[in-house]
C-alpha positions in Angstrom: 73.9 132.2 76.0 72.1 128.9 76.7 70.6 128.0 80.2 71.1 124.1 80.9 69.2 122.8 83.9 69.4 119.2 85.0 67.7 117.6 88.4 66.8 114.0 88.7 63.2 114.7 87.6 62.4 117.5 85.1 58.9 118.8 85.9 58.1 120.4 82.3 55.8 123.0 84.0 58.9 124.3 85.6 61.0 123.9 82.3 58.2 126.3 80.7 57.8 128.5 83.5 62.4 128.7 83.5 61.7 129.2 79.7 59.1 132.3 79.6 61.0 133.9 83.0 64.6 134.1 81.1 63.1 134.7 77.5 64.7 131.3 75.7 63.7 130.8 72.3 63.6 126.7 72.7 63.6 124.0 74.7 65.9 121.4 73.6 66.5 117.9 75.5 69.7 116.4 76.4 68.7 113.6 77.9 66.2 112.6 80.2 67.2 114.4 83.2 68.9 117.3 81.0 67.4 120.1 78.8 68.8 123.6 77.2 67.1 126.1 77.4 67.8 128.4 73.8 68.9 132.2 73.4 67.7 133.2 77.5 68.5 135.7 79.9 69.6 136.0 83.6 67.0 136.3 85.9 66.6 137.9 89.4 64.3 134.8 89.8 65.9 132.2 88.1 68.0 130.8 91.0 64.4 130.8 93.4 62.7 128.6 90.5 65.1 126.4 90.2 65.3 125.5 93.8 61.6 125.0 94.4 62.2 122.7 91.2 65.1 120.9 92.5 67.2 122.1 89.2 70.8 122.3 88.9 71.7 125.2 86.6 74.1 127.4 84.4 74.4 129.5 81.6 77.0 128.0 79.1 77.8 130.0 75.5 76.0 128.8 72.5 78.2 126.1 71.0 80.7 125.7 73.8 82.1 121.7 73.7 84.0 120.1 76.4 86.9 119.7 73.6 87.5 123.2 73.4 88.6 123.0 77.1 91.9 121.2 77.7 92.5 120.6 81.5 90.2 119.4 84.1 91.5 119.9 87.8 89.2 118.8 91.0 89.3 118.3 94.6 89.4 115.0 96.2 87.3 114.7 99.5 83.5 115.4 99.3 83.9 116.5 95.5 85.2 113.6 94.1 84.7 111.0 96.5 82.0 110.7 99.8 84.4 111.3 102.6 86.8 113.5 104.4 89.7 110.8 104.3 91.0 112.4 107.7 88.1 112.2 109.4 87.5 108.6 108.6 90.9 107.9 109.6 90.8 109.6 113.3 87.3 107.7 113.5 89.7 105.0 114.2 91.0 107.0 116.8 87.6 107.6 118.7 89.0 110.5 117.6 85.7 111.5 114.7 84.2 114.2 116.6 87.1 116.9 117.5 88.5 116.4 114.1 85.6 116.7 112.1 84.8 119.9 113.7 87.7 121.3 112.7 87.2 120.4 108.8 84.0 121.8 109.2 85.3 124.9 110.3 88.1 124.9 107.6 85.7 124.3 105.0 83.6 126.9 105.4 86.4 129.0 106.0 86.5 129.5 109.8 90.0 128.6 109.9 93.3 128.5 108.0 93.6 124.9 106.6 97.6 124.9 106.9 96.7 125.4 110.8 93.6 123.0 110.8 95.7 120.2 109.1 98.4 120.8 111.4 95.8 119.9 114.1 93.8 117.5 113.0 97.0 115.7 111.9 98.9 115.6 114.7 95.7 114.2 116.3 96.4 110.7 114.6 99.7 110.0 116.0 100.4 106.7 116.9 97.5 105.2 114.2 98.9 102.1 112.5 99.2 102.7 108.7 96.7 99.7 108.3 94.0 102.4 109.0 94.5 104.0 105.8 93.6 101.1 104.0 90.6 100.2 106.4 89.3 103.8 105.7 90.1 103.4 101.8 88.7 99.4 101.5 85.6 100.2 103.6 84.7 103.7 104.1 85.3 105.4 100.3 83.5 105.7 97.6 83.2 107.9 94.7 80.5 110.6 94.5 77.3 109.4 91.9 78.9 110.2 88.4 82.5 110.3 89.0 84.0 107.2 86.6 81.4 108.4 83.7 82.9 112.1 84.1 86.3 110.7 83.8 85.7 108.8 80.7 84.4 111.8 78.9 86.9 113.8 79.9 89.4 111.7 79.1 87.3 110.2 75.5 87.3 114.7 74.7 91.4 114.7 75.2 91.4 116.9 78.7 94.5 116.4 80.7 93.1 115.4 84.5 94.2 116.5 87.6 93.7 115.5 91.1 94.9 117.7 93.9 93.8 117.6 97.3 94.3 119.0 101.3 93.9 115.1 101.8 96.5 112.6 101.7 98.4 110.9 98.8 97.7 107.5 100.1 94.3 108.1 98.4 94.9 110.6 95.4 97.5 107.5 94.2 95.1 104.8 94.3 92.0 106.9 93.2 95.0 108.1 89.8 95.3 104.5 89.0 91.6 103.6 89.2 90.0 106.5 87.5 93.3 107.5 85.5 94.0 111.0 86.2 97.1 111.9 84.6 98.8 113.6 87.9 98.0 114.2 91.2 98.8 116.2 93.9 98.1 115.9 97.8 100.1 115.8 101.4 101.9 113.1 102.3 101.5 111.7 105.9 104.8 110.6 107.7 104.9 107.1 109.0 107.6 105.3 111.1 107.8 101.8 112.3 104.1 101.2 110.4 102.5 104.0 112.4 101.8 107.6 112.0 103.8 110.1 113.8 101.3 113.2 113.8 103.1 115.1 110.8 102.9 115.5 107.5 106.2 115.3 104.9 107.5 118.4 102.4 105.2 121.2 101.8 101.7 121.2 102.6 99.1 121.4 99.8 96.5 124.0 100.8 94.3 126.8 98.7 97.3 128.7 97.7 99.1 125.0 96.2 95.6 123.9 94.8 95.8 127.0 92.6 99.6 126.9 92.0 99.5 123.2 90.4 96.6 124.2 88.0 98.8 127.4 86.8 101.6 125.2 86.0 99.3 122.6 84.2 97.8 125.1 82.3 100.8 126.8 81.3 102.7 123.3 80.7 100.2 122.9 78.9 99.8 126.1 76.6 96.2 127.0 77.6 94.6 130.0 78.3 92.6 130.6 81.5 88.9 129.7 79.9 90.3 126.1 78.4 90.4 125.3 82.2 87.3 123.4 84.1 87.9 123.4 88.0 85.5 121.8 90.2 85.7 121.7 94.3 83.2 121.9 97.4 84.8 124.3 100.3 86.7 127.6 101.1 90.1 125.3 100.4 89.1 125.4 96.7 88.2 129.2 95.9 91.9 130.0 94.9 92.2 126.9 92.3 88.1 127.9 91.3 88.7 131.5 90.4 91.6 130.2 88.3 89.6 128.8 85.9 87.7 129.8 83.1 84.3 127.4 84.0 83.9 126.3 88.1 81.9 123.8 89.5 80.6 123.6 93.2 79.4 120.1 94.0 77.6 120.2 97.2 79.4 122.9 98.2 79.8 124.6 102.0 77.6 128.4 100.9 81.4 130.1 101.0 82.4 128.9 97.5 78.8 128.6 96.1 79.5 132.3 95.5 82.5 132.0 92.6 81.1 129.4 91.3 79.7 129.4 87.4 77.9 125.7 88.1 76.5 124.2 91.2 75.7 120.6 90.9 73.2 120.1 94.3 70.8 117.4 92.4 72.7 115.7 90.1 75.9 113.9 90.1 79.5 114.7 88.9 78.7 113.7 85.7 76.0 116.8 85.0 78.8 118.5 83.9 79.1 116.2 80.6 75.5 117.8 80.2 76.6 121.4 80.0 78.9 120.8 76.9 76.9 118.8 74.4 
């Protein structure tokens, strides 16, 4: 096994201090902010050291590439992109506070999300759908590394999936700008231009999340460790523990636990660094 560790700046004291606590053989660079560390161990000290370093880290198989995975799945709101889409929206509402407590409280898995978006839904009744677009236009923007990820996803032939507890006014427009090949999220209901409070067909929560990867991956024909799932709160452990390699990107403590990568320093596309 190779250890990979990545931050934005690499202190080589604490490369050779990561390198004589886990036993590597080398240290190899991968690029500037990016360096394997050869042949190492697990350490009762390693994950210490590499927060006083300010190191992202994992231990990836010698010779693993991104092409011998062939589906990518990740969340939408605060993994993909900077925002909770919902809580942007009741912001137009006054509304900011209550509902943001409650996906805090789902996140960190407090709460049942079906029962939390029920809530927090039914809390923007009455919103013109212009809002959506205000929130999309003005308030989103994709996390640091997100369109570089995508295009070496796409450039090592992984299929892309987008599903998310959020809305599909967003997961559509985000499919056509960063081109995942499906998506999957809830769809609000709307009459006369305005929102009623409720949400169409069945809700897409933890149990869905892991559902759609299951049938990508066996659409697909690929075993369990082909699959890459990324996500940031309790919503995301099913669809995580699904796949063969997860990712936690500034994640709430409750799925830092089943996760095989946590990217806290560096950006969404640190995960390119793991696989070269």
């Amino acid at each position: 096994m190779n250890l990979v560790v990545q931050g934005e700046d690499v202190d080589s004291v604490a490369l050779k201090n990561l390198a004589k606590t886990t036993g590597a053989s080398a240290i190899e660079q991968i690029t500037a902010q990016a360096f394997r560390l050869v042949g190492g161990h697990d350490s009762e000290e390693l994950d210490s050291l590499c927060a006083e370093a300010g190191l992202d880290w994992a231990w990836v198989p010698s010779g693993r590439k991104l092409a011998d995975f062939g589906l990518f799945v990740t969340d939408m709101d605060s993994t993909l992109i900077n925002i909770e889409c919902i809580d942007e929206i009741a912001d137009m509402q006054g509304l900011k506070p209550e509902v943001a407590a409650i996906t805090e409280a789902a996140m960190r898995g407090e709460i049942d999300f079906r029962e939390s978006l029920t809530r927090r839904v039914s809390l923007l009744a009455g919103l013109p759908e212009t809002a959506l677009a205000e929130v999309y236009e003005q308030r989103l923007q994709l996390n640091p590394g997100a369109e570089r990820l995508m295009r070496g996803l796409k450039a090592a032939g992984l299929h892309t999936v987008l599903v998310s507890g959020g809305f599909t006014y967003f997961t559509e427009r985000l499919k056509a700008r960063l081109g995942f090949d499906e998506t999957h999220a809830n769809q609000l209901e709307t009459h006369d231009g305005r929102l009623t409070g409720r949400v169409r067909g069945p809700i897409v929560d933890g149990a869905a999340k892991a559902a759609h990867l299951r049938h990508a991956r066996e659409r697909l024909g690929l075993k369990a460790e082909q699959v890459i799932a990324a996500g940031d709160g309790a919503n995301d452990i099913p669809m995580l523990t699904e796949a063969g390699f997860a990712v936690a990107y500034r994640a709430k403590p409750v799925l830092r636990t089943v996760a095989d990568c946590r990217l806290d320093h560096v950006g969404l596309d640190g995960l390119l660094n793991l696989f070269t």
